[in-house]
C-alpha positions in Angstrom: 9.8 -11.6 3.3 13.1 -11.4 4.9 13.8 -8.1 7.2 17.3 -6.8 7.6 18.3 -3.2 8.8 19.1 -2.1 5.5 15.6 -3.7 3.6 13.7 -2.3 6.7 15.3 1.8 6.4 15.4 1.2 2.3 11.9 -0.1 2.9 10.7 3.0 4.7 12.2 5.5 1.9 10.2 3.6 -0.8 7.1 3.8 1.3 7.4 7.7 1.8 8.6 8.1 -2.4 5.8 6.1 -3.1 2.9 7.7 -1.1 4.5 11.4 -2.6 4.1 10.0 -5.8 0.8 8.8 -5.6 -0.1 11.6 -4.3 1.4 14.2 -7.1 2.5 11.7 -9.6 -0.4 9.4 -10.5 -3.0 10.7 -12.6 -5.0 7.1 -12.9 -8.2 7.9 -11.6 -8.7 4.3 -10.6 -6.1 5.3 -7.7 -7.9 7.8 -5.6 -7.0 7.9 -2.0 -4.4 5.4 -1.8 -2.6 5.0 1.5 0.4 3.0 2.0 0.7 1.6 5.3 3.6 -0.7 4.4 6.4 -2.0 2.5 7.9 -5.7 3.1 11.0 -5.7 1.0 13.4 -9.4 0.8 16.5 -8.7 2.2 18.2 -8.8 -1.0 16.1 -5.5 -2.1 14.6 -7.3 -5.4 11.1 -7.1 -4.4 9.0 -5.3 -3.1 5.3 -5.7 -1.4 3.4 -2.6 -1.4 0.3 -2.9 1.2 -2.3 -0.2 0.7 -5.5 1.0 1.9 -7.9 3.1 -0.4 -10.0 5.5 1.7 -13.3 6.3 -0.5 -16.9 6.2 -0.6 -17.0 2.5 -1.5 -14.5 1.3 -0.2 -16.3 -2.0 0.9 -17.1 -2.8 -2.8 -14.9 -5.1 -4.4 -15.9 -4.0 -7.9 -14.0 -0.2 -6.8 -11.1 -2.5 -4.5 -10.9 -4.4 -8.1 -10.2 -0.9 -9.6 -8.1 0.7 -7.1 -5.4 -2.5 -7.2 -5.6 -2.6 -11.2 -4.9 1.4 -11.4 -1.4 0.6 -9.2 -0.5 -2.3 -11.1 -0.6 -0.4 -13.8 1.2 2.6 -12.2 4.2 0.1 -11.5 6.6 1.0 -13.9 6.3 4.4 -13.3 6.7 4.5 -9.6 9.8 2.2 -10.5 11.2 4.5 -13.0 10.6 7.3 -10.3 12.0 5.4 -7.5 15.6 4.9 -9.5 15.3 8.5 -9.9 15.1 9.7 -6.9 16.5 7.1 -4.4 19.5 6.2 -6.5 19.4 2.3 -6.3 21.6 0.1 -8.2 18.2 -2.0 -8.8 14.6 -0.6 -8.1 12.5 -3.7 -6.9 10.0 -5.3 -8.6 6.7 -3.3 -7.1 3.8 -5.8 -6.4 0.5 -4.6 -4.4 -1.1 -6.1 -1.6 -4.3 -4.7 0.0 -4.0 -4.1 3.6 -7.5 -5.9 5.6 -5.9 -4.8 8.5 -7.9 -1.9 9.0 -11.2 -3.6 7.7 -10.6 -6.0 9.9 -9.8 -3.9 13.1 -13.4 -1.8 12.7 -15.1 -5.4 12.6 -13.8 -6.3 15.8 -14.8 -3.1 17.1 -18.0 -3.1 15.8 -18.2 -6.4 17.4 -16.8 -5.7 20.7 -19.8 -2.1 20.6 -22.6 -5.0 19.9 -21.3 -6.7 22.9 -21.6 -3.8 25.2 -24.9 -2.9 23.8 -26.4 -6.2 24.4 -24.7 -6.3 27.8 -26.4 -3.4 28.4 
């Protein structure tokens, strides 16, 4: 998605609105411990990608992952309504959630990198 000043700092507010709402807003229990580590917004503000993590016992299962990403969908156009509210924007993006490997992906490689060592060892 395209980055400008503006998408990036209007980005940034809807990534902060969004992870207060989740956390006081959002009854779905299908949300849990949601954690949005970021928002990629086009440059003309009409959509948003919401990339999340969801920190919980099983995390690893897809069946829960499944869960977790069906309880935001479903939260969208709430958080949207919410958004207009409170950041005052001509037009709230279209909200659309993306789970964030990143972090799955960074303990692989360290647990990788620990089996190295240990076999070096």
């Amino acid at each position: 998605m395209g980055t400008t000043q503006r998408s990036r700092r209007v980005g940034e507010q809807i990534q902060k609105e969004i992870s207060d709402l989740l956390l006081r807003g959002v009854r779905d229990p299908r949300v849990g411990f949601v954690t949005i580590t970021s928002v990629d917004l086009t440059s003309d503000l009409q959509y948003a990608r919401i990339y999340y993590t969801a920190f919980n016992p099983a995390e690893t299962d897809a069946e829960q992952r499944k869960e977790t990403h069906q309880g935001l969908v479903s939260a969208a156009a709430y958080l949207r309504a919410e958004l207009g509210k409170r950041l005052k924007l001509r037009r709230v993006p279209e909200l659309t959630f993306k789970y964030d490997e990143s972090t799955e992906y960074g303990n692989r490689i360290e647990s990788l990198l620990r089996k190295i060592q240990t076999d070096d060892a």
